[in-house]
C-alpha positions in Angstrom: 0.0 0.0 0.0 1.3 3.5 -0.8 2.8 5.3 2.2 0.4 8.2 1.7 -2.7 6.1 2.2 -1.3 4.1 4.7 -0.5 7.4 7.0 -4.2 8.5 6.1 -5.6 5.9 7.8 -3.5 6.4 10.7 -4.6 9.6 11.0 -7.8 9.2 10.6 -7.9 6.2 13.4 -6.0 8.6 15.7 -8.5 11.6 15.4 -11.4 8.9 16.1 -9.9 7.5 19.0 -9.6 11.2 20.3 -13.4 12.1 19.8 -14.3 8.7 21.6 -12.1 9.2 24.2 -11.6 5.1 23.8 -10.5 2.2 22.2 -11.3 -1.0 20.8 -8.9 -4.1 20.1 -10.9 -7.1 17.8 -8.7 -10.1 17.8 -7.9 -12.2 14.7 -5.7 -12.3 11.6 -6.0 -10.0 9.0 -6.3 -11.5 5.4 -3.9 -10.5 3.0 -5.6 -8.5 -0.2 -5.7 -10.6 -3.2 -4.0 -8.6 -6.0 -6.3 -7.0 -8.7 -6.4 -7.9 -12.4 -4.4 -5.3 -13.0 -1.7 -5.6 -10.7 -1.4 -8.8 -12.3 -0.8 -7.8 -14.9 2.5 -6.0 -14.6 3.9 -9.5 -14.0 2.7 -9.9 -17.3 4.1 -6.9 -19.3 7.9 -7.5 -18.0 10.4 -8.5 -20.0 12.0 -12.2 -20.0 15.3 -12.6 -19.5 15.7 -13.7 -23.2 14.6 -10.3 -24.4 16.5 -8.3 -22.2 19.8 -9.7 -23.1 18.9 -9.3 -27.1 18.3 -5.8 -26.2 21.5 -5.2 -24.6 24.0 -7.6 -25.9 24.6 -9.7 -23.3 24.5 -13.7 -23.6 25.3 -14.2 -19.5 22.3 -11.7 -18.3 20.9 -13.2 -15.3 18.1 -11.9 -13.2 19.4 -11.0 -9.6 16.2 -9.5 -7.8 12.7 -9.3 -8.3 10.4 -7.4 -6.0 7.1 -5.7 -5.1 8.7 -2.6 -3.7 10.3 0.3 -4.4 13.8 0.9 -4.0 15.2 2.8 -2.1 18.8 4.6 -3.3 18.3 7.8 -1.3 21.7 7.2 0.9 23.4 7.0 -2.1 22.6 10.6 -3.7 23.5 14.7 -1.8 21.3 16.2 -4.3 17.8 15.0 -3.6 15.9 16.5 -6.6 17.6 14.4 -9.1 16.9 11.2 -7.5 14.5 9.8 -9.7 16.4 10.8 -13.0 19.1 8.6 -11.7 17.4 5.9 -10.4 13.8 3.5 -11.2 10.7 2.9 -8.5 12.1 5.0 -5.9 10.3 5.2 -2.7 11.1 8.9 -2.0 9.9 10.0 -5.2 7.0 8.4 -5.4 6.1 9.2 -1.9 3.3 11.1 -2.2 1.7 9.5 -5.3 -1.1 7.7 -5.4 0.2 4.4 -6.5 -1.3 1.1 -5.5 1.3 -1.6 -6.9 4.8 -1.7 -8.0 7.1 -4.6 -9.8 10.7 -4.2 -10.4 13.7 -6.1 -11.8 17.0 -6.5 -11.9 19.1 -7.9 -14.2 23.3 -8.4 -14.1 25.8 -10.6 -16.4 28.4 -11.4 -13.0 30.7 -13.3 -14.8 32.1 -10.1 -16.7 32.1 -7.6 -13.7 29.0 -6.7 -14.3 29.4 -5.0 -17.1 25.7 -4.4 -18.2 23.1 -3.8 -15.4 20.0 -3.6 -16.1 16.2 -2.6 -14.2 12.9 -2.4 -15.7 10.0 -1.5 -13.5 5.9 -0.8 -13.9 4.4 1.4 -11.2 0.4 1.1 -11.1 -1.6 4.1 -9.8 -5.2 5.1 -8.8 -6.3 6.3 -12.2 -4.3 7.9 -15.2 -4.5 11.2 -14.0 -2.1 9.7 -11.2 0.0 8.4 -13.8 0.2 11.2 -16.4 1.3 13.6 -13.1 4.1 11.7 -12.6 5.2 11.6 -16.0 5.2 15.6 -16.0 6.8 15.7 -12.5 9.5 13.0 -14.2 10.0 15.7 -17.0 10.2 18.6 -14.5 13.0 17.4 -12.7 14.8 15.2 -14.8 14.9 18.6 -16.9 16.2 20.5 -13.6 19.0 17.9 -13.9 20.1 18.1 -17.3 24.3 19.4 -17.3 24.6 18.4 -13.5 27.6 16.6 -12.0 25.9 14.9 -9.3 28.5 13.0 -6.4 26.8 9.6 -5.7 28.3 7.5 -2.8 29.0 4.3 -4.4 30.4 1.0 -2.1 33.2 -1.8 -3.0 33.5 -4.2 0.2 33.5 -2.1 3.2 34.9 1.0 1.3 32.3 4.1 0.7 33.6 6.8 -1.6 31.8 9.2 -3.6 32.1 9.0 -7.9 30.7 11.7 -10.1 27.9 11.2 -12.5 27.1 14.1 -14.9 23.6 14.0 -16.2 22.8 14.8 -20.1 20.3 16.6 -22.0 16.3 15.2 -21.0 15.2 14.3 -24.3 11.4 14.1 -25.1 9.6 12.0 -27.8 5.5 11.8 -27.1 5.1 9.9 -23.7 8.9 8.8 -24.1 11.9 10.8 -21.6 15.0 9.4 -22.0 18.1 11.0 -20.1 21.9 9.5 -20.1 24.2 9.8 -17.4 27.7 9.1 -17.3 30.1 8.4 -14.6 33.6 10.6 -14.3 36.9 8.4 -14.9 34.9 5.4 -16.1 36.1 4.9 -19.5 32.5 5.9 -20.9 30.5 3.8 -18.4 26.6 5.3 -18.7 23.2 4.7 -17.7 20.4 5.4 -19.9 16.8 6.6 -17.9 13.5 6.3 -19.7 10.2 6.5 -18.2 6.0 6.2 -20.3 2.8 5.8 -19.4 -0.3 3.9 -20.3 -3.5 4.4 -19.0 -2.8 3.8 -15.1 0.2 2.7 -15.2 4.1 3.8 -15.5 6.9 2.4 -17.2 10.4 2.5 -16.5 14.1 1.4 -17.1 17.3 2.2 -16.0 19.9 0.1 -18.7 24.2 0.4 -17.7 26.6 -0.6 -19.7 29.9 0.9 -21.9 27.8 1.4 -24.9 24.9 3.1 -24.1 22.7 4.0 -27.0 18.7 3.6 -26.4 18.3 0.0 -24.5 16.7 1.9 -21.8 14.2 3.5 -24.5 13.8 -0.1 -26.4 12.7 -1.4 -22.8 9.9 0.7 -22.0 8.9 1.0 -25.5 8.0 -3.1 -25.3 6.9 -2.6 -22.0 4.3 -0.3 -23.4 3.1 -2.4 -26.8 2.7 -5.3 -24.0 0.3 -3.2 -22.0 -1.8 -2.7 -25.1 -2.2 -6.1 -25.6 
């Protein structure tokens, strides 16, 4: 459940308890929601494994998580605002959205240290005015972004350290933002962002590699044509 419904409720059960002056503990186990048709259905729309690696290049890709949540990178970044032009699903950003389900996955080739990374993710919301908002809020800051050199802190073994990412130009086709970053003293190692909508629901990808071109973009794009199916 979104956070900003959950705390409603909260709220609201506070400020009745308060009126009553009392209240009322009904034992039991609660039953778990079943998932809607369409929450289902973003299991449905994501990529296999088979795809993924066409679209990237890579023969080894392996999925390596595959979750219900949204991340959750916000240690990792000093300038909040361009948190979610850097990174997929993230809690912070979509914080005070109405969003009712989220699926994300990951996607690494660990036998050549990992040199494509990969994360494709569909975001369902209350109704597709929730979903179009984001996808304007998504083009307001990623925008806000473009030419920054943003210090992320980045971790190998117990060693933090901070490495320099500087984001490029927010490019907008239709209901398709794409936005490449690329990490300082890398050799060329970028990320490619891209984020659409359909109906109710958001799409997005994050793809990582040497040779970054529009495998982000050619993610969400087949993400969409499998929501219109």
């Amino acid at each position: 459940m979104p956070r900003t419904r959950a705390w409603c409720v909260i709220v609201a059960a506070a400020a009745l308890a308060g009126l009553t002056g009392c209240t009322s503990i009904v034992s039991g186990t609660a039953l778990k929601r079943a998932p809607s048709p369409e929450e289902n259905k973003l299991e449905q729309v994501m990529l296999p494994i088979e795809e993924l690696k066409a679209i990237v290049g890579a023969n080894n890709l392996m999925f390596t998580s595959k979750t219900a949540d949204m991340n959750n990178n916000f240690w990792k970044i000093r300038d909040e605002k361009c948190l979610g032009a850097l990174f997929p699903a993230e809690d912070l950003v979509y914080l005070f959205s109405y969003w009712d389900a989220v699926r994300t996955q990951v996607a690494q080739d660990p036998d050549s240290d990992h040199r494509h990374w990969v994360q494709q993710a569909a975001v369902l919301f209350a109704s597709e005015d929730d979903a179009r908002f984001t996808l304007e809020s998504s083009k307001k800051w990623w925008g806000k972004c473009a030419g920054s050199a943003i210090p992320l802190r980045e971790k190998l073994g117990d060693e933090t350290s901070d490495r320099i990412w500087h984001i490029g130009d927010l490019v907008v086709d239709d209901d398709l933002i794409t936005q490449t970053t690329t990490r300082s003293g890398s050799d060329g190692w970028a990320c490619q962002r891209a984020q659409s909508v359909v109906a109710a629901t958001s799409f997005d990808a994050k793809v990582c590699g040497y040779q970054i071109h529009d495998q982000a973009a050619t993610i969400v794009n087949k993400l969409v044509a499998n929501a219109h199916r």
